[in-house]
C-alpha positions in Angstrom: -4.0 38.1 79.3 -4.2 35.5 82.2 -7.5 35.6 83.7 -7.2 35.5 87.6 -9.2 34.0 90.2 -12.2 35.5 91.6 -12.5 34.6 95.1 -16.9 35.0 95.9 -18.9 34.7 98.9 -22.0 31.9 97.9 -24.5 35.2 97.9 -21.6 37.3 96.0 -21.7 34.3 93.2 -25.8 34.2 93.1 -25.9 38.0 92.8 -23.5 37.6 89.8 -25.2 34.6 88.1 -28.7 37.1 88.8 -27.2 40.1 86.9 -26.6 37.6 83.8 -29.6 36.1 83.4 -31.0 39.7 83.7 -28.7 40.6 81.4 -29.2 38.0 78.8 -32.8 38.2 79.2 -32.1 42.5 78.1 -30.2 41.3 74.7 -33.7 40.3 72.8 -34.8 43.9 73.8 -31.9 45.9 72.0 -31.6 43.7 69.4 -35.1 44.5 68.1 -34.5 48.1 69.4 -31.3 48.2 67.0 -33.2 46.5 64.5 -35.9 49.1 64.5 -33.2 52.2 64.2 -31.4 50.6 61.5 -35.5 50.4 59.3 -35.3 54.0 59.8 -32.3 54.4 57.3 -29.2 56.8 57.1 -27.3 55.3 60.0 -25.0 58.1 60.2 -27.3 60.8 61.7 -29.2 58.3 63.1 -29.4 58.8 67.3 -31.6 56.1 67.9 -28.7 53.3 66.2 -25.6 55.3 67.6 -27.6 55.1 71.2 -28.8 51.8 71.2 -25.4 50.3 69.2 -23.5 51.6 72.6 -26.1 50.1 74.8 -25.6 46.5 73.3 -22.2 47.1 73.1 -21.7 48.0 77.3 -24.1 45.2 78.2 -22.5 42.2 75.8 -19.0 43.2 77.6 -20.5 43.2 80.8 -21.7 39.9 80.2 -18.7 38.6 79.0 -17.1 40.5 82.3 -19.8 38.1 84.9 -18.8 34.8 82.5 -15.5 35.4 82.9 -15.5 36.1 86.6 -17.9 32.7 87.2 -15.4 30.8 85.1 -12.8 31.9 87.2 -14.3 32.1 90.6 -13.7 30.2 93.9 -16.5 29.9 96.3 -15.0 30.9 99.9 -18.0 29.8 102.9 -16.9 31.7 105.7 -15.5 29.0 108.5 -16.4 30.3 112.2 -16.5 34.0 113.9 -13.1 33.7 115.5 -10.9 34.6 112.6 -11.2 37.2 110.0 -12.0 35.6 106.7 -13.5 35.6 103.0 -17.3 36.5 104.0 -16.9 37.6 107.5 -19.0 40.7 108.7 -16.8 42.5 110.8 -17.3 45.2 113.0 -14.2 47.8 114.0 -13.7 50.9 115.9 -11.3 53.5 114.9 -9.2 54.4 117.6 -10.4 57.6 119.4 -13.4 57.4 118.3 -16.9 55.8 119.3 -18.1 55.2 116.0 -18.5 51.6 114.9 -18.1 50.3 111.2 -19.3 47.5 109.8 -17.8 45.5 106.7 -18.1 42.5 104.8 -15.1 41.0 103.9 -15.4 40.2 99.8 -13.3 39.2 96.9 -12.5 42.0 94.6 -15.4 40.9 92.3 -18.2 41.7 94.7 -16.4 44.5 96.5 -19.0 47.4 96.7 -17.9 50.3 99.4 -21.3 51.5 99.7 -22.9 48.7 100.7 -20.1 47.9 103.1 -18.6 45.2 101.3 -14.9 45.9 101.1 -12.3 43.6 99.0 -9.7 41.6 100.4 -7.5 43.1 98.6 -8.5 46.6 99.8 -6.1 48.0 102.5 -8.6 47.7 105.6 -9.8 44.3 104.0 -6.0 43.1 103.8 -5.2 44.3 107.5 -8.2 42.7 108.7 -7.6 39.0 107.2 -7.1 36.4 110.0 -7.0 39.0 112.8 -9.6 38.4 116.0 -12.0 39.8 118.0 -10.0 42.7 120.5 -7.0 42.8 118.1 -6.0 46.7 116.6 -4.7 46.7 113.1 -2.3 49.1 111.7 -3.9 50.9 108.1 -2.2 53.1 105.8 -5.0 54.6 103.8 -4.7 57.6 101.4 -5.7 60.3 104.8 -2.7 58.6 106.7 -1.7 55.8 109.3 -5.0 54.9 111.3 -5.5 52.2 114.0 -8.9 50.3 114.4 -10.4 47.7 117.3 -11.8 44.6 116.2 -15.1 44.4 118.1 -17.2 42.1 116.6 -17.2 39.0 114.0 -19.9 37.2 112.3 
Protein backbone atom coordinates (compact mmCIF):
# COMPACT_ATOMS: atom_id res chain seq x y z
CA UNK A 1 0.00 0.00 0.00
CA UNK A 2 1.39 3.39 -1.03
CA UNK A 3 0.64 5.85 1.56
CA UNK A 4 -0.64 9.22 -0.05
CA UNK A 5 -0.15 12.65 0.87
CA UNK A 6 -2.19 14.45 3.20
CA UNK A 7 -2.61 17.90 2.30
CA UNK A 8 -3.45 20.01 6.18
CA UNK A 9 -4.28 23.39 6.97
CA UNK A 10 -1.52 24.55 9.95
CA UNK A 11 -4.70 24.36 12.55
CA UNK A 12 -5.90 20.95 10.64
CA UNK A 13 -2.10 19.54 11.48
CA UNK A 14 -2.17 20.88 15.35
CA UNK A 15 -5.64 19.41 15.84
CA UNK A 16 -4.14 16.07 14.60
CA UNK A 17 -0.85 16.18 16.61
CA UNK A 18 -3.61 17.21 19.80
CA UNK A 19 -5.66 13.97 19.23
CA UNK A 20 -2.25 11.92 19.56
CA UNK A 21 -0.80 13.09 22.43
CA UNK A 22 -4.41 12.61 23.86
CA UNK A 23 -4.29 9.52 22.66
CA UNK A 24 -0.99 8.35 23.73
CA UNK A 25 -1.56 9.86 27.05
CA UNK A 26 -5.13 7.20 27.05
CA UNK A 27 -2.77 4.01 26.35
CA UNK A 28 -1.33 3.85 30.20
CA UNK A 29 -5.08 3.91 31.21
CA UNK A 30 -6.25 0.65 29.27
CA UNK A 31 -3.20 -1.02 29.67
CA UNK A 32 -3.73 -1.15 33.45
CA UNK A 33 -7.54 -1.52 32.72
CA UNK A 34 -6.62 -4.68 30.53
CA UNK A 35 -4.26 -5.70 33.09
CA UNK A 36 -6.85 -5.65 35.78
CA UNK A 37 -9.48 -7.84 33.62
CA UNK A 38 -6.98 -10.27 32.70
CA UNK A 39 -6.28 -10.75 37.33
CA UNK A 40 -9.78 -11.56 37.18
CA UNK A 41 -9.19 -14.93 35.35
CA UNK A 42 -11.21 -17.00 32.70
CA UNK A 43 -10.73 -14.67 29.78
CA UNK A 44 -13.26 -16.23 27.77
CA UNK A 45 -16.46 -14.98 29.60
CA UNK A 46 -14.65 -12.22 30.74
CA UNK A 47 -16.62 -8.68 29.45
CA UNK A 48 -14.40 -6.55 31.15
CA UNK A 49 -11.07 -8.01 28.81
CA UNK A 50 -13.21 -8.59 25.61
CA UNK A 51 -14.39 -4.67 26.15
CA UNK A 52 -11.31 -3.13 27.04
CA UNK A 53 -9.07 -5.53 24.48
CA UNK A 54 -11.33 -3.71 21.63
CA UNK A 55 -10.84 -0.38 23.16
CA UNK A 56 -6.94 -0.64 22.99
CA UNK A 57 -7.25 -2.14 19.85
CA UNK A 58 -9.49 0.97 18.00
CA UNK A 59 -7.34 3.62 19.76
CA UNK A 60 -3.56 1.96 18.88
CA UNK A 61 -5.01 1.94 15.05
CA UNK A 62 -6.15 5.32 15.29
CA UNK A 63 -2.86 6.30 16.45
CA UNK A 64 -1.10 4.62 13.89
CA UNK A 65 -3.99 6.31 11.46
CA UNK A 66 -2.73 10.36 12.91
CA UNK A 67 1.22 8.99 12.56
CA UNK A 68 0.71 8.02 9.31
CA UNK A 69 -1.20 11.05 8.09
CA UNK A 70 1.63 13.52 9.93
CA UNK A 71 4.25 11.43 8.14
CA UNK A 72 2.67 12.00 5.09
CA UNK A 73 1.24 15.44 5.33
CA UNK A 74 1.91 18.78 3.46
CA UNK A 75 1.22 21.90 5.22
CA UNK A 76 -0.87 24.23 2.69
CA UNK A 77 -1.02 28.26 4.33
CA UNK A 78 -3.75 29.69 2.53
CA UNK A 79 -2.06 32.51 0.01
CA UNK A 80 -4.66 35.62 -0.27
CA UNK A 81 -8.63 35.91 -0.51
CA UNK A 82 -8.79 36.25 -4.23
CA UNK A 83 -8.47 32.62 -5.23
CA UNK A 84 -10.05 29.64 -3.84
CA UNK A 85 -7.52 27.48 -2.08
CA UNK A 86 -6.34 24.81 0.56
CA UNK A 87 -7.70 26.72 3.83
CA UNK A 88 -9.85 29.26 2.36
CA UNK A 89 -13.28 30.00 4.11
CA UNK A 90 -15.57 30.46 1.54
CA UNK A 91 -18.92 31.66 1.40
CA UNK A 92 -21.51 30.57 -1.62
CA UNK A 93 -25.10 30.98 -2.55
CA UNK A 94 -27.06 28.39 -4.18
CA UNK A 95 -28.75 29.70 -7.05
CA UNK A 96 -32.43 30.61 -6.26
CA UNK A 97 -32.03 30.79 -3.13
CA UNK A 98 -31.02 33.40 -0.35
CA UNK A 99 -29.37 31.12 1.90
CA UNK A 100 -25.67 31.52 2.42
CA UNK A 101 -23.13 28.66 3.18
CA UNK A 102 -20.09 28.76 4.58
CA UNK A 103 -17.05 26.20 4.06
CA UNK A 104 -13.63 25.68 4.81
CA UNK A 105 -11.75 24.35 2.15
CA UNK A 106 -9.59 21.07 3.79
CA UNK A 107 -7.62 18.22 2.73
CA UNK A 108 -9.42 14.97 2.98
CA UNK A 109 -7.67 14.35 6.41
CA UNK A 110 -9.40 17.10 8.28
CA UNK A 111 -12.53 17.10 6.20
CA UNK A 112 -15.47 17.27 8.79
CA UNK A 113 -19.01 18.22 7.09
CA UNK A 114 -20.49 19.24 10.21
CA UNK A 115 -18.25 21.60 11.18
CA UNK A 116 -18.15 23.05 7.68
CA UNK A 117 -15.01 21.88 6.65
CA UNK A 118 -15.36 20.12 3.27
CA UNK A 119 -12.42 18.21 1.39
CA UNK A 120 -10.85 19.19 -1.59
CA UNK A 121 -11.48 16.29 -2.98
CA UNK A 122 -15.27 16.50 -2.15
CA UNK A 123 -17.41 17.58 -5.20
CA UNK A 124 -18.32 21.24 -4.00
CA UNK A 125 -14.62 21.47 -2.62
CA UNK A 126 -13.21 20.38 -6.13
CA UNK A 127 -15.60 22.93 -8.10
CA UNK A 128 -14.63 25.55 -5.84
CA UNK A 129 -10.66 25.24 -6.14
CA UNK A 130 -9.13 28.43 -7.77
CA UNK A 131 -12.55 29.99 -8.62
CA UNK A 132 -13.22 33.85 -7.34
CA UNK A 133 -15.35 35.95 -5.64
CA UNK A 134 -18.76 36.48 -8.21
CA UNK A 135 -17.93 33.27 -10.19
CA UNK A 136 -21.00 30.32 -10.23
CA UNK A 137 -19.70 26.83 -10.29
CA UNK A 138 -21.42 23.95 -11.93
CA UNK A 139 -21.97 20.74 -9.02
CA UNK A 140 -23.09 17.41 -9.60
CA UNK A 141 -23.94 16.18 -6.21
CA UNK A 142 -25.95 12.94 -5.48
CA UNK A 143 -29.68 15.26 -5.46
CA UNK A 144 -28.61 16.44 -9.07
CA UNK A 145 -26.85 19.37 -11.14
CA UNK A 146 -26.85 22.51 -8.76
CA UNK A 147 -25.27 26.03 -9.39
CA UNK A 148 -23.77 28.21 -6.59
CA UNK A 149 -22.41 32.17 -6.32
CA UNK A 150 -19.22 32.65 -4.90
CA UNK A 151 -19.83 35.60 -2.50
CA UNK A 152 -17.28 35.75 -0.12
CA UNK A 153 -13.50 34.57 0.46
CA UNK A 154 -11.34 34.67 3.51
Amino acid sequence: MVDEVAYLTPQGKEELERELQQLIERRPVLAAKLKEAVAMGDLKENADYHDTKEQMGMLEGRIQQIEATLRHAVVVDKGGNDEVGLGSIVTIVEEGSTENEVYTIVGAAEANPREGKISVKSPIGAALMHRKKGDKVRVVTPNGETVFKIKKIE
